[in-house]
C-alpha positions in Angstrom: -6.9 36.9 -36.0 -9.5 36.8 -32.8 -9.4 33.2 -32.9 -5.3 33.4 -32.3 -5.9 36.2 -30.1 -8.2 34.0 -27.8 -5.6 30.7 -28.2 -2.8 33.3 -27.2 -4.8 34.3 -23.8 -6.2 31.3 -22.8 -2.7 29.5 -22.9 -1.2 32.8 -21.1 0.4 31.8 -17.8 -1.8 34.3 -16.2 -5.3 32.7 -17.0 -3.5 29.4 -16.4 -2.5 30.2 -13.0 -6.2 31.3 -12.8 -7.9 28.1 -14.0 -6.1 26.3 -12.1 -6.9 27.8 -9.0 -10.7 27.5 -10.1 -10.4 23.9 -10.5 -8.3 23.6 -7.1 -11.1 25.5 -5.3 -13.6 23.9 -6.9 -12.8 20.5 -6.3 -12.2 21.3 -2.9 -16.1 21.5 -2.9 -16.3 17.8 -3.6 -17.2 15.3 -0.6 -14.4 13.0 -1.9 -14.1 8.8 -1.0 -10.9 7.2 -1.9 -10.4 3.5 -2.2 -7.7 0.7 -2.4 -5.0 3.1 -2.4 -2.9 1.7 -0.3 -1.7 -1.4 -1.8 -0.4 0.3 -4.4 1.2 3.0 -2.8 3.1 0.5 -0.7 4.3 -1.1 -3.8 5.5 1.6 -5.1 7.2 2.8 -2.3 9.0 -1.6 -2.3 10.7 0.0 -5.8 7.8 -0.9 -8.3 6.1 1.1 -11.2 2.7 1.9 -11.2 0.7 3.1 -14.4 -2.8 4.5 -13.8 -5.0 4.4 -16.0 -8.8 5.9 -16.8 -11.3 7.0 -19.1 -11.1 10.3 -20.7 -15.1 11.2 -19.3 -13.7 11.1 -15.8 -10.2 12.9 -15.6 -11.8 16.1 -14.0 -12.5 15.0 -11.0 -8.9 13.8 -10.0 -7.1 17.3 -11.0 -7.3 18.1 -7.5 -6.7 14.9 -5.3 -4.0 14.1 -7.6 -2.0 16.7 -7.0 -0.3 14.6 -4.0 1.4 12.0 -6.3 3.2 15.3 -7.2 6.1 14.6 -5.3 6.8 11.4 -7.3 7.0 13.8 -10.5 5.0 11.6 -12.5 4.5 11.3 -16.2 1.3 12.1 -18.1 0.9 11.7 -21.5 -1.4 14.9 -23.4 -2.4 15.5 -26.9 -0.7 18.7 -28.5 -4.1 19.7 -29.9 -4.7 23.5 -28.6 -7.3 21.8 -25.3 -4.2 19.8 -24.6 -1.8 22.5 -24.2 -4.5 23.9 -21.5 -4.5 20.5 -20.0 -0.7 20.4 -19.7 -0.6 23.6 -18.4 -2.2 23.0 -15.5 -1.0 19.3 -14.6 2.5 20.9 -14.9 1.4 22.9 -12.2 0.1 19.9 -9.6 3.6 18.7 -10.3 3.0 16.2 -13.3 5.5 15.8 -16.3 3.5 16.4 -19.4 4.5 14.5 -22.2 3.3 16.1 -25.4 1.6 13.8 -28.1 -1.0 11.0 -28.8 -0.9 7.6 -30.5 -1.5 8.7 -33.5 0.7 12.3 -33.5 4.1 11.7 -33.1 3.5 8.3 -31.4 6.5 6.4 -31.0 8.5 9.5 -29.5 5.9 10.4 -27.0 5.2 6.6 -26.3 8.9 6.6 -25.4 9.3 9.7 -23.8 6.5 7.9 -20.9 8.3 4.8 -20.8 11.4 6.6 -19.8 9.6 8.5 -17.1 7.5 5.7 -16.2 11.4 3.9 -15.6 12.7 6.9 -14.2 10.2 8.2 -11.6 8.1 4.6 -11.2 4.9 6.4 -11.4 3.1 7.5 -14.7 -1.0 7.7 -15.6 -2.7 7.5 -18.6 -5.7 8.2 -20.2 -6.5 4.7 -22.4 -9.2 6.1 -24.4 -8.3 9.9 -25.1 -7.6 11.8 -26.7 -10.4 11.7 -29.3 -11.7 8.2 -28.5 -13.7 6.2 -29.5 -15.2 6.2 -25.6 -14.3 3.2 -23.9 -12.0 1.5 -26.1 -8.8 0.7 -24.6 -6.1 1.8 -27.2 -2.9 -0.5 -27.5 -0.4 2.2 -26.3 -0.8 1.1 -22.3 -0.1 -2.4 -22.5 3.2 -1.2 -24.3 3.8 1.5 -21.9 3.7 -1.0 -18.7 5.4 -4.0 -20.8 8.7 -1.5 -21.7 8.6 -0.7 -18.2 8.0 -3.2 -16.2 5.2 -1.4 -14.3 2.0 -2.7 -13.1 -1.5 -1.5 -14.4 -3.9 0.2 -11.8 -7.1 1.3 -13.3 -9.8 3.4 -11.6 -12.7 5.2 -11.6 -14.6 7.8 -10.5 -18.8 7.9 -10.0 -20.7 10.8 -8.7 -24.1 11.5 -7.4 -24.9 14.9 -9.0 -22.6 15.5 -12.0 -23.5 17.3 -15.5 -22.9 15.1 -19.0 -21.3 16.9 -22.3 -22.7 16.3 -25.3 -19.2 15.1 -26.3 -17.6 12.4 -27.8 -16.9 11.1 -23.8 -20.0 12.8 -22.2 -17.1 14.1 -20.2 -18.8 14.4 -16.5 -18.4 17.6 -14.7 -19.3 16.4 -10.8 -21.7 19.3 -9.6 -20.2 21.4 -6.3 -20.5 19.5 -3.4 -21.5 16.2 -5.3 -20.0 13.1 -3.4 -17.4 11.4 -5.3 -15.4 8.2 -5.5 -12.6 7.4 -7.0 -12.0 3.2 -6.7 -8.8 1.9 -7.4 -9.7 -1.3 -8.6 -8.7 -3.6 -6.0 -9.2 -7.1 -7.9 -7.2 -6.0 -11.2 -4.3 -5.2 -8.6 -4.3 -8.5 -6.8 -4.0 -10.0 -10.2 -1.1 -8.4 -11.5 0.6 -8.0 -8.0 0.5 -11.8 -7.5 1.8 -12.5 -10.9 
């Protein structure tokens, strides 16, 4: 009964309206360096799709800067485990389309359901080793997303010089306030698959 209790108010609009302010203000805290963005901005703007894609240990840091590809109305594909639905609940709210589900839960209709957005919109990201890993392996989903699509893959990532590590299956990073961060698009990946 508490444990349902404490589901029912963390998922409440209320304290999501709340973390996501937190996590707005926050990352407004960070001393943030973004690079080889434009290249594929411009393509998508020439009528291409764009998936991005990352590790699960470094989503945090983007919440904020991200919430400028908004306007696009982007897809994002989440777990429906109970973090998940916190997750979801506040991308919906920097103007990403959640897409409930995982590549193992309900796989194929959640696979589709981002290939149609992907089409739709032209923008999507993805998270290649979530959501319960193994860290750093690439799971087959992405190439399928981009291949049904017809979208290019833009990976990045993000460093930082002060962050905190979770003992978690990701050692999900938590950049400390004021840490200086980057987040690299990664430039040579691009130039492959834009010159293909």
């Amino acid at each position: 009964m508490l444990k349902k209790l404490k589901f029912a108010i963390i998922t409440s609009k209320p304290f999501l309206f709340f973390l996501y302010g937190f996590i707005r203000t926050y990352g407004a805290t960070f001393r943030l360096t973004v690079e080889n963005e434009k290249q594929w901005i411009d393509y998508l703007h020439n009528g291409g799709r764009v998936l991005l894609c990352c590790w699960h240990q470094q989503f945090f840091s983007t919440i904020r800067y991200f919430k400028k590809y908004g306007r696009y109305k982007p897809g994002l594909m989440i777990s429906k485990s109970a973090d998940g639905k916190i997750i979801a609940g506040v991308a919906n709210r920097t103007g990403w389309y959640t897409i409930r589900g995982s590549s193992s839960k309900g796989g194929r209709s959640t696979l589709h359901g981002m290939i149609h957005r992907l089409t739709e919109t032209g923008l999507a990201a993805h998270i290649v080793d979530g959501p319960q890993g193994p860290a750093g392996v690439v799971k087959a989903g992405v190439i399928r997303m981009a291949s049904a699509a017809d979208a290019v893959i833009v990976p990045f990532y993000v460093s930082a010089d002060k962050a905190w590590y979770f003992n978690s299956w990701d050692t999900f990073m938590l950049p400390k306030p004021f840490a200086m961060i980057t987040l690299r698009f990664i430039k040579k990946q691009r130039e492959l698959l834009f010159n293909r």
